[in-house]
C-alpha positions in Angstrom: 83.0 85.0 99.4 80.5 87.0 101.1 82.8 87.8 104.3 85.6 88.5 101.9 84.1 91.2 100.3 82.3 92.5 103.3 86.1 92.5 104.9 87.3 94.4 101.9 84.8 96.9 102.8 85.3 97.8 106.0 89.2 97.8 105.3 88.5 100.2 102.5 86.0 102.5 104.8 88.8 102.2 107.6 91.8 103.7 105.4 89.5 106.2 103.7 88.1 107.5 107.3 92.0 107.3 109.0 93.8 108.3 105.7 95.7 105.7 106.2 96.9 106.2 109.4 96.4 103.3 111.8 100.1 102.4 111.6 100.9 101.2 114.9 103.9 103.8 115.5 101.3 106.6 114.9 100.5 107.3 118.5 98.4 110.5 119.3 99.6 111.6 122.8 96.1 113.2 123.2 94.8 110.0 124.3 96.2 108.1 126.9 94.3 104.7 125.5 96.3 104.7 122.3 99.0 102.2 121.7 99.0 98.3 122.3 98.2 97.0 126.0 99.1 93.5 126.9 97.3 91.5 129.2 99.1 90.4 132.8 97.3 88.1 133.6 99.1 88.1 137.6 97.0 91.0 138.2 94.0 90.2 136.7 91.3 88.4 138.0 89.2 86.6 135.5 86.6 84.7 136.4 85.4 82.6 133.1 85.9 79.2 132.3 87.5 80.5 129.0 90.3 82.2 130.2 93.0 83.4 128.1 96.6 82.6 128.2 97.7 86.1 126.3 95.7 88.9 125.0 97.0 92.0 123.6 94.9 95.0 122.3 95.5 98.0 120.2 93.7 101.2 120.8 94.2 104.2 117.9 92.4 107.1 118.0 91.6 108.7 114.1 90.3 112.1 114.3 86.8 111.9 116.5 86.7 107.5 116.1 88.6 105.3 118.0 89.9 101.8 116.3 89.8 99.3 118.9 91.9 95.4 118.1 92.3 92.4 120.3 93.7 89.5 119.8 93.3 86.8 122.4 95.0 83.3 122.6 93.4 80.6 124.9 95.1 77.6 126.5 93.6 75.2 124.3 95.5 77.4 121.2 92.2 78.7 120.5 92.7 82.2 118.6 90.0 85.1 118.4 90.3 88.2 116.9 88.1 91.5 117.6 87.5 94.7 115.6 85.7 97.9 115.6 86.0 101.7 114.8 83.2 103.9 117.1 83.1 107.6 118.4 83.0 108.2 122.0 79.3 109.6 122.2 77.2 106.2 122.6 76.5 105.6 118.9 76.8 101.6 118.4 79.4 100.3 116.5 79.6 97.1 114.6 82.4 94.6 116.1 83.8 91.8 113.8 85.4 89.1 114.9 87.3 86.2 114.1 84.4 84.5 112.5 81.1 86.6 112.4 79.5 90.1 113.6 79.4 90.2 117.4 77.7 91.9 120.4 78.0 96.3 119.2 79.1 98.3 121.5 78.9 102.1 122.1 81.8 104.2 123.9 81.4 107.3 126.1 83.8 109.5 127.8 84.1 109.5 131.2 87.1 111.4 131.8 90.2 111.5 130.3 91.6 108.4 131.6 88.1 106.7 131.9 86.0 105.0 128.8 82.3 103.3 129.6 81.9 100.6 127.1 78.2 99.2 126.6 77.4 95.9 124.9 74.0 95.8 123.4 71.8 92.9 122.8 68.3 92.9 121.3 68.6 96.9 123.1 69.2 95.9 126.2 72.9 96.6 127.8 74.0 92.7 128.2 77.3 94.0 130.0 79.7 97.5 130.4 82.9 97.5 130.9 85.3 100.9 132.1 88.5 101.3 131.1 90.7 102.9 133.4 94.5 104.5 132.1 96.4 105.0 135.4 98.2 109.0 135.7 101.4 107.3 134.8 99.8 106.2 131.3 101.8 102.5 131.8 98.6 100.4 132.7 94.3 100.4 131.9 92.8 98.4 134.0 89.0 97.1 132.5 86.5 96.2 134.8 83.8 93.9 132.9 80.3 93.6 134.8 77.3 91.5 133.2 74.1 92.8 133.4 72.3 89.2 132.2 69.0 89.0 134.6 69.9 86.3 137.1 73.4 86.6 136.4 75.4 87.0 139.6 78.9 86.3 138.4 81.7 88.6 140.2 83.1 91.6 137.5 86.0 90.6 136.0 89.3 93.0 136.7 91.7 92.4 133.5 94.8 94.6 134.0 97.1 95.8 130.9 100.2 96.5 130.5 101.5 99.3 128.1 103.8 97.2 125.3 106.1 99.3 123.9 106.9 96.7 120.8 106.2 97.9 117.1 104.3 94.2 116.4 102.2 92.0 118.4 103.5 89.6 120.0 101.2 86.6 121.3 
């Protein structure tokens, strides 16, 4: 009941902050991350023992917040969702997933084709990842690096692939 109404809320605070514009056609050509990126997964290189079979995110930038989706299906059919709504100046945002609150992350600006993503545990950066939108606006490439003490695993490279479908399609 609790994550019910909890979803309600943040649904409600989404359409009141967008004004009800997160419809997937309404891309703003400002931002090269908007739109729906799947993942090709022949050009990444991931290196967890949970690796996904499909994953396919939507990026939609409201005003000064972007609203960031995933939705990720693993080889054992294993689905997980993501969610959150941040501005790009390193305030932490909330991200809600498929069952709980996750790790929050804060955004900044590199450029206009780079984003620096933090993830934050008990304030200390756990891991970053930068999002890259080649010139040609067809592909972000996200380069995921832990920062765990002791932790020497090799960044993950996950390339994306701008869909140009009106619904998800994993």
């Amino acid at each position: 009941m609790y994550r019910r109404v909890w979803l309600a809320v943040i649904a409600l605070w989404l359409s009141a902050v967008s004004g009800g514009a997160l419809a997937v056609d309404d891309i703003h050509a400002a931002d090269p991350f908007d739109g729906q990126w799947k993942l090709d997964l022949e050009r990444s290189r991931i290196t967890c023992r949970d690796r996904p079979a499909h994953m396919l995110i939507t990026l939609r930038t409201v005003g000064q917040l972007v609203s960031y989706t995933s939705e990720t299906l693993y080889s054992n059919r294993r689905i997980s969702r993501a969610h959150y709504t941040a501005s790009y100046d390193g305030t932490p945002a909330l991200v809600t997933g498929s069952f709980a609150l996750m790790i929050p992350v804060s955004l900044k600006h590199i450029d206009s084709n780079t984003v620096e993503a933090s993830y934050v545990r008990g304030f200390q950066v756990i891991a970053t990842s930068r999002r890259v939108v080649s010139e040609d606006g067809n592909l972000m490439t996200v380069t995921t690096n832990s920062n765990v003490p002791g932790d020497k695993s090799i960044p993950d490279v996950s390339v994306f692939v701008r869909t140009h479908e009106r619904t998800a399609d994993l």
